[in-house]
Kinemage of the C-alpha trace (Angstrom):
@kinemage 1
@onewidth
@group {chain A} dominant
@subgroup {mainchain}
@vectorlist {calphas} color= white
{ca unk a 1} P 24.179 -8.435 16.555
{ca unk a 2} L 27.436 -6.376 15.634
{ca unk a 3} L 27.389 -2.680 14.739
{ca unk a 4} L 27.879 -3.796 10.952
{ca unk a 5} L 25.025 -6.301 10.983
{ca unk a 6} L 22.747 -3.663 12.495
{ca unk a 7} L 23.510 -1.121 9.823
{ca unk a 8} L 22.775 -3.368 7.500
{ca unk a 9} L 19.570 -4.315 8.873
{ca unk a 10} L 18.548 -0.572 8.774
{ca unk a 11} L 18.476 -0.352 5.148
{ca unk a 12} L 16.809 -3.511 4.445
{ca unk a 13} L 13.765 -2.528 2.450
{ca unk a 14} L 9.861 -3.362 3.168
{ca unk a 15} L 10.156 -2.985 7.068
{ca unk a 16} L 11.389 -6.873 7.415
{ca unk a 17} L 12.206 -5.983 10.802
{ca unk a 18} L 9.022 -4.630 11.639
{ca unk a 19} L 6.873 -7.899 10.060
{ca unk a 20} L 7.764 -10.874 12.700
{ca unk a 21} L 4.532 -12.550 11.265
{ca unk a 22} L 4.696 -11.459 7.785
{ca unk a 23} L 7.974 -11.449 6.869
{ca unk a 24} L 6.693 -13.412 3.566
{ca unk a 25} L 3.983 -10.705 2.534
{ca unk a 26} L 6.610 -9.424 -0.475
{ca unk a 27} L 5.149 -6.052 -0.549
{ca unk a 28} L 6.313 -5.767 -3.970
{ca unk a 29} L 10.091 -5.582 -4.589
{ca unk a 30} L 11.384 -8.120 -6.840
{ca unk a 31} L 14.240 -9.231 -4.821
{ca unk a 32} L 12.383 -10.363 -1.914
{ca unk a 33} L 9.593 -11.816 -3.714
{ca unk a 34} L 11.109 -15.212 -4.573
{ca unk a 35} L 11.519 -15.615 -0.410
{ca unk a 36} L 8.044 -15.475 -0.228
{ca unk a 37} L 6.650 -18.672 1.492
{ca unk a 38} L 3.940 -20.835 0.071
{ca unk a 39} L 2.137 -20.456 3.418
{ca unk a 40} L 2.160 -16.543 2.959
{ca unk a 41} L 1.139 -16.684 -0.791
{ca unk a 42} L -1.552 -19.122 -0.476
{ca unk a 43} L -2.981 -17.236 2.530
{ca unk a 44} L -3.104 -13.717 1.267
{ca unk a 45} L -4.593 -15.555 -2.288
{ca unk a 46} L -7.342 -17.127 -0.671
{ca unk a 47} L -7.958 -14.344 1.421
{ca unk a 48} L -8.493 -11.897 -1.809
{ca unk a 49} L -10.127 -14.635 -3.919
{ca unk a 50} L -12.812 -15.752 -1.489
{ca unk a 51} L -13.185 -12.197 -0.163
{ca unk a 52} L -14.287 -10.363 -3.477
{ca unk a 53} L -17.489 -11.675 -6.456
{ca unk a 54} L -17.137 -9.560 -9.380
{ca unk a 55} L -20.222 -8.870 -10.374
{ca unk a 56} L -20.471 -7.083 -6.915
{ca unk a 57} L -18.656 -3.992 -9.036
{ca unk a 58} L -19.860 -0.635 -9.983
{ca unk a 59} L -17.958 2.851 -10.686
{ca unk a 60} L -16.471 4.970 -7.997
{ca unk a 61} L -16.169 9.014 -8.414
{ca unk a 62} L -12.787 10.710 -7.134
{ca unk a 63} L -12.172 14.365 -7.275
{ca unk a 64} L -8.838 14.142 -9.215
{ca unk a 65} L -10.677 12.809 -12.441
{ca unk a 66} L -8.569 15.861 -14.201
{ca unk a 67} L -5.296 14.904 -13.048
{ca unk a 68} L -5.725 11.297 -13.688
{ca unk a 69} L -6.890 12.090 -17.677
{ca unk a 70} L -3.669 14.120 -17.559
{ca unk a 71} L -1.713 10.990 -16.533
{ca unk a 72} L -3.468 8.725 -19.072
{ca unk a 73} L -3.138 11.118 -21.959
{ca unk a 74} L 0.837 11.359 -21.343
{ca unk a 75} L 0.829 7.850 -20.729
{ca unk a 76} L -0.895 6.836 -23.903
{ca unk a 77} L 1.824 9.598 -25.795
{ca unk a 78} L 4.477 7.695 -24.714
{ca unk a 79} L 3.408 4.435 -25.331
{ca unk a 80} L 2.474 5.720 -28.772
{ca unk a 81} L 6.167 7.035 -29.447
{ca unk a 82} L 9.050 5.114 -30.159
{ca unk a 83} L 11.235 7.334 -28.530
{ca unk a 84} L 13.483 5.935 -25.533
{ca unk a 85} L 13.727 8.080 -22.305
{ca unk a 86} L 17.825 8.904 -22.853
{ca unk a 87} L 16.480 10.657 -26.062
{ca unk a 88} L 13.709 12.656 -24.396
{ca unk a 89} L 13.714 16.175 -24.826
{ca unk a 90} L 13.695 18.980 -21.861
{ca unk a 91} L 10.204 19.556 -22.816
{ca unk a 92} L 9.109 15.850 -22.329
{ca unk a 93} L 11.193 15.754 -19.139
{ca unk a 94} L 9.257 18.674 -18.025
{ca unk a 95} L 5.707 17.783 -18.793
{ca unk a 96} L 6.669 14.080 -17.141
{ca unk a 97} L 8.019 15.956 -13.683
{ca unk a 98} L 4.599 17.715 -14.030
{ca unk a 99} L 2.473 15.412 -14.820
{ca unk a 100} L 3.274 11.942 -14.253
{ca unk a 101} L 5.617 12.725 -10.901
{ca unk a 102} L 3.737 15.661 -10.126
{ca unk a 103} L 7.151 17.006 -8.615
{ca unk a 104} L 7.474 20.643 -7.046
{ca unk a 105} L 7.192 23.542 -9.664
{ca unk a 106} L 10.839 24.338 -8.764
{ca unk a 107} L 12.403 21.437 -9.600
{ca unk a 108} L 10.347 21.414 -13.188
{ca unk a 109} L 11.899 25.081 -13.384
{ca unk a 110} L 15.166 23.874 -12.664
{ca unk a 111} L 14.928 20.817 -14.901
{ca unk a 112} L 13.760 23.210 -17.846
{ca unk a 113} L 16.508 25.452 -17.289
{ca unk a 114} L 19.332 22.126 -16.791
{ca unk a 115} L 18.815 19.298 -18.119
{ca unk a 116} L 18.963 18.750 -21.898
{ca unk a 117} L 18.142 15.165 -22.161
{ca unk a 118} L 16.751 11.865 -20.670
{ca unk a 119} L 20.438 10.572 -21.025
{ca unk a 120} L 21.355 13.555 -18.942
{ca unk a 121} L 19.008 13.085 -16.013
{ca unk a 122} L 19.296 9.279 -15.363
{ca unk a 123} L 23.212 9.972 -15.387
{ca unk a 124} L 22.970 12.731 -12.463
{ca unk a 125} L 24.630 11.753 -9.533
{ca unk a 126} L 23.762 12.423 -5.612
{ca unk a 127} L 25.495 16.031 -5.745
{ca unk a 128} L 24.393 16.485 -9.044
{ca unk a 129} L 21.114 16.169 -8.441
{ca unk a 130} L 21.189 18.709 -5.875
{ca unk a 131} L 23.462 21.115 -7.539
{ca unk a 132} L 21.593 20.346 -10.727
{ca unk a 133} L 17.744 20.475 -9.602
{ca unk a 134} L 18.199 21.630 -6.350
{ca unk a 135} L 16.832 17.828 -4.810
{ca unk a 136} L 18.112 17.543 -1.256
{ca unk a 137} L 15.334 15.530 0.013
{ca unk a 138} L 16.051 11.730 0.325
{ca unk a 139} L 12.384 10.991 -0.880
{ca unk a 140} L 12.555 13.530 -3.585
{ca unk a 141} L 15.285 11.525 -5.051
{ca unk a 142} L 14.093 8.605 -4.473
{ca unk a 143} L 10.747 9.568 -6.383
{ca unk a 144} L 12.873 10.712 -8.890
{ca unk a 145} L 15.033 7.432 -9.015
{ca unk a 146} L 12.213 5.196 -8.932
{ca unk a 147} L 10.180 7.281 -12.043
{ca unk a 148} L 13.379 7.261 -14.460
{ca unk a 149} L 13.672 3.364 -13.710
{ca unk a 150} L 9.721 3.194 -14.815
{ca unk a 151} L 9.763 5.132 -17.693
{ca unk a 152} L 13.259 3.512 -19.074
{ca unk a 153} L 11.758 0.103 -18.683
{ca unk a 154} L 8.528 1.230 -20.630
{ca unk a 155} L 10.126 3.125 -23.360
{ca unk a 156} L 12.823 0.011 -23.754
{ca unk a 157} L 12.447 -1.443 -27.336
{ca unk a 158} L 13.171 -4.605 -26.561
{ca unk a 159} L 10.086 -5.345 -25.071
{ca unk a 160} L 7.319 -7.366 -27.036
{ca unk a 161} L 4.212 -5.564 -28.199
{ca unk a 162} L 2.194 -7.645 -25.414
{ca unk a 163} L 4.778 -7.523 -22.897
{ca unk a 164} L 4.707 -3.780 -23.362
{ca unk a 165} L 1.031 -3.238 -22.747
{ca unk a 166} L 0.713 -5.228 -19.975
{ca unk a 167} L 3.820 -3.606 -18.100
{ca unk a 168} L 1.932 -0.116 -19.262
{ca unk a 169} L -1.367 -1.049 -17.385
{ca unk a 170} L 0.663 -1.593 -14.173
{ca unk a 171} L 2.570 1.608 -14.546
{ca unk a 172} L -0.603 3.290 -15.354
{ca unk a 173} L -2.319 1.575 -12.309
{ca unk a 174} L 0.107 2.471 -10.104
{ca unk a 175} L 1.303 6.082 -11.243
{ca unk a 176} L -2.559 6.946 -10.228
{ca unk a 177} L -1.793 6.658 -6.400
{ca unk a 178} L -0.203 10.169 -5.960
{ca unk a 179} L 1.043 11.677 -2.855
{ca unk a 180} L -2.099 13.873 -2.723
{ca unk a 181} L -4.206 10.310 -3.310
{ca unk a 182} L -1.702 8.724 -0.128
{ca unk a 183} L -2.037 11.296 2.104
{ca unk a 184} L -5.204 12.832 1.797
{ca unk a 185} L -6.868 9.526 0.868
{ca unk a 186} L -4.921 6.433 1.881
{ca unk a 187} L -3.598 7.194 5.410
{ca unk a 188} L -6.363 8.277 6.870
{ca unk a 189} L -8.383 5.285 6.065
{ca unk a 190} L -6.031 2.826 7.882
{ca unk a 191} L -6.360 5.310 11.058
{ca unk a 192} L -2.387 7.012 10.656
{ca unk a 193} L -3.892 10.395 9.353
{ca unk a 194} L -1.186 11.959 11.965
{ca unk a 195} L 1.476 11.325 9.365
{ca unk a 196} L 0.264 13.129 6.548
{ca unk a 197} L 2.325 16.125 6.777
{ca unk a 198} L 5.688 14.421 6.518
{ca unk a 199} L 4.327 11.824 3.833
{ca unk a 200} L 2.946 14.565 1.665
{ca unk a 201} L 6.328 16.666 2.544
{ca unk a 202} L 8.427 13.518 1.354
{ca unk a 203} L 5.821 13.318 -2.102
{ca unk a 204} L 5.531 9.643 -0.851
{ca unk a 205} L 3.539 7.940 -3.469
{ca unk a 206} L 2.774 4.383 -4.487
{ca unk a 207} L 5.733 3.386 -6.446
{ca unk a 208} L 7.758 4.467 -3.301
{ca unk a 209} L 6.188 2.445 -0.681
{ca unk a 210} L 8.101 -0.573 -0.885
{ca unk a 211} L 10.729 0.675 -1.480
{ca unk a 212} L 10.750 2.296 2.178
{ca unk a 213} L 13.258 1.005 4.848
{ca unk a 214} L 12.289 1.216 9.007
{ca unk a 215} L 15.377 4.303 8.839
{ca unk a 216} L 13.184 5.700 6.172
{ca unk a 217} L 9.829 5.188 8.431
{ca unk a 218} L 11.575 6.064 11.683
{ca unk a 219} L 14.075 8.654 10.762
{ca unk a 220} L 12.284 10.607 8.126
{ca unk a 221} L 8.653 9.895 8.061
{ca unk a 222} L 8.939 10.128 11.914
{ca unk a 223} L 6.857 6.925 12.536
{ca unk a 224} L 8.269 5.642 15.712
{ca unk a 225} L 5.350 3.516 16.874
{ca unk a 226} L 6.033 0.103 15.876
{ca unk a 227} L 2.485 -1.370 15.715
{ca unk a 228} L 1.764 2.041 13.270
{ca unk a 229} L 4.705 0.706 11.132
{ca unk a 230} L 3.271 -2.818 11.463
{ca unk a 231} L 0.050 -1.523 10.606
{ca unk a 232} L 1.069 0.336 7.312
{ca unk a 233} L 2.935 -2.821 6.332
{ca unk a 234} L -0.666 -4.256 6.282
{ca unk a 235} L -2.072 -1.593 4.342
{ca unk a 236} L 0.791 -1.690 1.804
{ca unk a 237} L -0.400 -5.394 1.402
{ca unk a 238} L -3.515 -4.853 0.661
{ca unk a 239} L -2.870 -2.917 -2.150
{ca unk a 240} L -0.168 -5.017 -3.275
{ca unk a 241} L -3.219 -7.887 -3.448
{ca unk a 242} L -4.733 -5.567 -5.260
{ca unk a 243} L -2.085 -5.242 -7.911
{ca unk a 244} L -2.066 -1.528 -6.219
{ca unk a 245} L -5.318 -0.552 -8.247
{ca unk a 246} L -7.165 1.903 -5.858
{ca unk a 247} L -10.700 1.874 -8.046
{ca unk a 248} L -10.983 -1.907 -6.817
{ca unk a 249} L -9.748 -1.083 -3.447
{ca unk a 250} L -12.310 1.799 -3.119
{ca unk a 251} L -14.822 -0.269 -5.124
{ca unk a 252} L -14.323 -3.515 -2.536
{ca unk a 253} L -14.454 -1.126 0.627
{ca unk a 254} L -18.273 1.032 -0.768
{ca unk a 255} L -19.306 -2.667 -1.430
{ca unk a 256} L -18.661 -3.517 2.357
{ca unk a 257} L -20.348 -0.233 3.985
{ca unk a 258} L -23.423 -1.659 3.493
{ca unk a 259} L -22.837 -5.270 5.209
{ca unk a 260} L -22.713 -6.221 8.750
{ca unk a 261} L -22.605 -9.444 10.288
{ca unk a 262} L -25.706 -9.277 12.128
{ca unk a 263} L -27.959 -9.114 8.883
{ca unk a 264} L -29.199 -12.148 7.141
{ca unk a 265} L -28.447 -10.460 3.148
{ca unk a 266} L -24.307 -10.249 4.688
{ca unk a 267} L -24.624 -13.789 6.056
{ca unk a 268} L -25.415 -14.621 2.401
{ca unk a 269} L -23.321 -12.133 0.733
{ca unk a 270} L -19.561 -12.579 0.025
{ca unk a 271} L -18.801 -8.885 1.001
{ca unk a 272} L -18.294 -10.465 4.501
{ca unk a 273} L -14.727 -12.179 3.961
{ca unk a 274} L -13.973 -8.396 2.827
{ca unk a 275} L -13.007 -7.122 5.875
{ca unk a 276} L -9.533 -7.099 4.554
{ca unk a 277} L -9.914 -3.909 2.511
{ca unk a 278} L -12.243 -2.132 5.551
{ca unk a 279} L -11.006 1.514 6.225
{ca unk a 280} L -10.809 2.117 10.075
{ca unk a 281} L -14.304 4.234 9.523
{ca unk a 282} L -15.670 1.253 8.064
{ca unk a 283} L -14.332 -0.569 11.604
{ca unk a 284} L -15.866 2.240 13.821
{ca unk a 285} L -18.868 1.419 12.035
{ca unk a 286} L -19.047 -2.260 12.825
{ca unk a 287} L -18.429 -1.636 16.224
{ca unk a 288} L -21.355 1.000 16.479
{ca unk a 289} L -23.471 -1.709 15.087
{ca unk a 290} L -22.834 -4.095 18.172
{ca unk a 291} L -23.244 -1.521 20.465
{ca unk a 292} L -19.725 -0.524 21.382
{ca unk a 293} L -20.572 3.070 20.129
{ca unk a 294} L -18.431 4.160 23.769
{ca unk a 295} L -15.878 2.800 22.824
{ca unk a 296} L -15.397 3.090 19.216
{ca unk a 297} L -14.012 6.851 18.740
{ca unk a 298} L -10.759 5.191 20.735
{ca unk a 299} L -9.841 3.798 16.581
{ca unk a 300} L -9.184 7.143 15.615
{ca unk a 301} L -5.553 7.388 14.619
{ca unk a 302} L -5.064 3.986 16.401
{ca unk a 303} L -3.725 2.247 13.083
{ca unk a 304} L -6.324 -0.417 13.321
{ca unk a 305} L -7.933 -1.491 10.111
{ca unk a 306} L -9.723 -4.201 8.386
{ca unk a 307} L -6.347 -5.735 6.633
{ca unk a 308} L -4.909 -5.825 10.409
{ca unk a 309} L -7.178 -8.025 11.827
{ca unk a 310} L -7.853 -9.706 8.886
{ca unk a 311} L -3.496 -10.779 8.281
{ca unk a 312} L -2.369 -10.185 11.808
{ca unk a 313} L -3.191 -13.330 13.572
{ca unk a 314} L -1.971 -11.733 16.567
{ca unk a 315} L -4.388 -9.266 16.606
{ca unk a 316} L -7.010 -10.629 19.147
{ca unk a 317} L -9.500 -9.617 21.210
{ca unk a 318} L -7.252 -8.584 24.102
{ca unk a 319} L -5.359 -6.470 21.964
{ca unk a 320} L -8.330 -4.993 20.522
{ca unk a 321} L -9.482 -3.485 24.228
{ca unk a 322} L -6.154 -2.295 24.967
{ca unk a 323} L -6.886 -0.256 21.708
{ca unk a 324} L -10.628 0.743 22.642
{ca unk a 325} L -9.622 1.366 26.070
{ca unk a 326} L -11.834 -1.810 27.476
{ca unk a 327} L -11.093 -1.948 30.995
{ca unk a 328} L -10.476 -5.263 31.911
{ca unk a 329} L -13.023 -4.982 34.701
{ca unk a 330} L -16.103 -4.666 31.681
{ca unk a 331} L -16.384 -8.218 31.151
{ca unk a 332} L -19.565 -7.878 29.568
{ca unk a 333} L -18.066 -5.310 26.939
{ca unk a 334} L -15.353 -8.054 26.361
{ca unk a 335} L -17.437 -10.541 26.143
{ca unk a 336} L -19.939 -9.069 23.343
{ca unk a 337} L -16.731 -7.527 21.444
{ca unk a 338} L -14.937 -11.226 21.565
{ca unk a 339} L -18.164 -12.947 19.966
{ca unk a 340} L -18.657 -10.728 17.607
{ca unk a 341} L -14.547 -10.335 16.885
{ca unk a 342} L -14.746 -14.365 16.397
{ca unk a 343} L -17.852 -14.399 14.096
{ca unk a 344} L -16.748 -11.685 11.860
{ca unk a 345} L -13.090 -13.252 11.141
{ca unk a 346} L -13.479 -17.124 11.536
{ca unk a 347} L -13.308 -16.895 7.748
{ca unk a 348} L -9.746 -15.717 8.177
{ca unk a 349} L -8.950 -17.625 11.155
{ca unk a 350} L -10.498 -20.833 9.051
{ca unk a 351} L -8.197 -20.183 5.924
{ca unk a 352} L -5.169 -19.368 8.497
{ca unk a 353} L -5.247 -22.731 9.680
{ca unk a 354} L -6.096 -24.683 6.348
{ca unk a 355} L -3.036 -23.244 4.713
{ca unk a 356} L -1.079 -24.019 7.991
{ca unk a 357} L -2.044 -27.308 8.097
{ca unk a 358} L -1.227 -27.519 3.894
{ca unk a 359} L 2.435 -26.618 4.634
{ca unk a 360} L 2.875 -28.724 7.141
{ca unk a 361} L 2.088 -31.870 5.465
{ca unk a 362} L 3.225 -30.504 2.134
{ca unk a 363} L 6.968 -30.523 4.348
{ca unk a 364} L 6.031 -34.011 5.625
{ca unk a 365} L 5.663 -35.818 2.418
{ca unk a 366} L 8.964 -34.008 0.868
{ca unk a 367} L 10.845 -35.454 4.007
């Protein structure tokens, strides 16, 4: 690869160069969705269909309930106004920066004291954004970028009534995963607490992570580890199943706390196929309940979660004890871990090859 090809690589979005096996997952940018292969799609669908019966469902508590009726109160404002973001006023600006971006007091400060006008804002350049607001941080810009390109879509008029609603709901949906929600919440529970300091330093929230390139991850977020990258890739798919709704992420995982694959009620249950949406506690847990309580402690920070072994078909048992630490002299601890690694994700590994064998003779016939 020449140097210009491997510049260019850097900046490709969604860690392509990090996903050998899941290059198709289309984390969520539009541009790369249409690559998406019918393998990948069908996969990942079955996957979330099977894994999930609705009337499994209850309510969730989080301790941000006063933030998030903040965020639905502006949000409902807005959509109740006919006014377009270039016509906002400072003091809209300024309760959006506060409320819906939840940005830094002194860049509200500095936007109160700058900027006169949506039109204004979206028109401020690289410099001018930090000579402006003061906004040196890549991330901080790109949180910025990303939030003016949601709220001029929303506030467009030439949207249908429908159309308008439903694009609401999934700004809504995802405006509620913050960077206190992603860092305090999020991270930990696919095992790469470690990070939180430089994703909550970056304000990295859920409209920015696909939008994050391997420079962005390596450089900036200082995630060097490639199976960690590989790992949040996962977790970013997951939500992106999920249409990036944390209630039915959090609602899916409380469901599965209570189900192991031992018991005769989780044989029966459908909670089972969930192991997709299991938080690396949730993991430690399972392998406490088949007697690998030794061992289990090793997950801790390891980047290991249920989506991993559930979409990595890599992921097997041998990589598993290099992750617990198995020596490869235990061969009974192998031995019980590979049974019970089998039982719990033949579901997966069942599904993996259906849709394989789909493609393949879905390619035959068009030849």
């Amino acid at each position: 690869m020449d140097q210009k090809s491997e510049e260019q690589s850097w900046a490709q979005p969604l860690l392509i160069q990090d996903m050998d096996d899941l290059s198709d997952a289309a984390l969520g940018a539009s541009n790369l969705a249409s690559t998406s292969s019918s393998f990948s799609r069908s996969l990942i669908k079955n996957y979330f269909y099977l894994a999930w019966n609705s009337s499994l469902g209850y309510q969730t508590q989080f301790n941000d309930s006063s933030n998030l009726k903040q965020k639905r109160l502006f949000l409902d404002s807005l959509l109740a106004s006919s006014e377009q973001f270039p016509q906002w006023s400072t003091q809209r600006i300024v309760q959006w920066l506060e409320v819906w971006l939840e940005m830094p007091a002194w860049y509200v400060a500095a936007c109160r004291a700058n900027i006169r006008s949506g039109a204004m804002l979206a028109n401020l350049g690289e410099q001018e954004l930090q000579r402006e607001l003061g906004i040196s941080n890549a991330m901080h810009k790109l949180k910025l970028r990303l939030g003016i390109q949601e709220m001029m879509s929303l506030s467009t008029g030439q949207m249908s009534t429908l159309d308008r609603q439903i694009f609401a709901d999934a700004v809504r949906i995802q405006g509620e995963l913050s960077h206190e929600w992603i860092g305090n919440q999020w991270l930990p529970s696919l095992g790469l607490a470690q990070y939180r300091p430089e994703f909550m330093e970056c304000l990295i929230d859920g409209r920015m992570l696909t939008s994050l390139t391997k420079r962005d991850l390596r450089t900036v977020l200082r995630m060097i580890d490639h199976f960690h990258r590989k790992s949040l890739v996962y977790g970013i798919t997951c939500l992106k199943q999920l249409n990036f709704d944390r209630f039915e992420l959090e609602r899916r995982r409380e469901v599965s706390q209570t189900s192991n694959s031992g018991s005769f009620a989780f044989k029966l249950s459908l909670s089972f196929l969930d192991v997709v949406v299991w938080s690396v506690d949730r993991l430690i847990n399972w392998l406490n309940s088949i007697g690998l309580q030794e061992w289990s402690k090793n997950l801790l920070d390891s980047g290991v979660h249920g989506a991993v072994l559930a979409l990595d078909a890599d992921f097997d048992v041998t990589a598993f004890c290099l992750v617990l630490r198995i020596s490869r002299q235990d061969s009974q601890t192998r031995s019980i871990l590979e049974r019970e690694l089998v039982s719990l994700l033949r579901p997966y590994r069942d599904l993996l090859t259906s849709s394989r064998d789909d493609v393949i003779a879905n390619a035959t016939t068009k030849s």
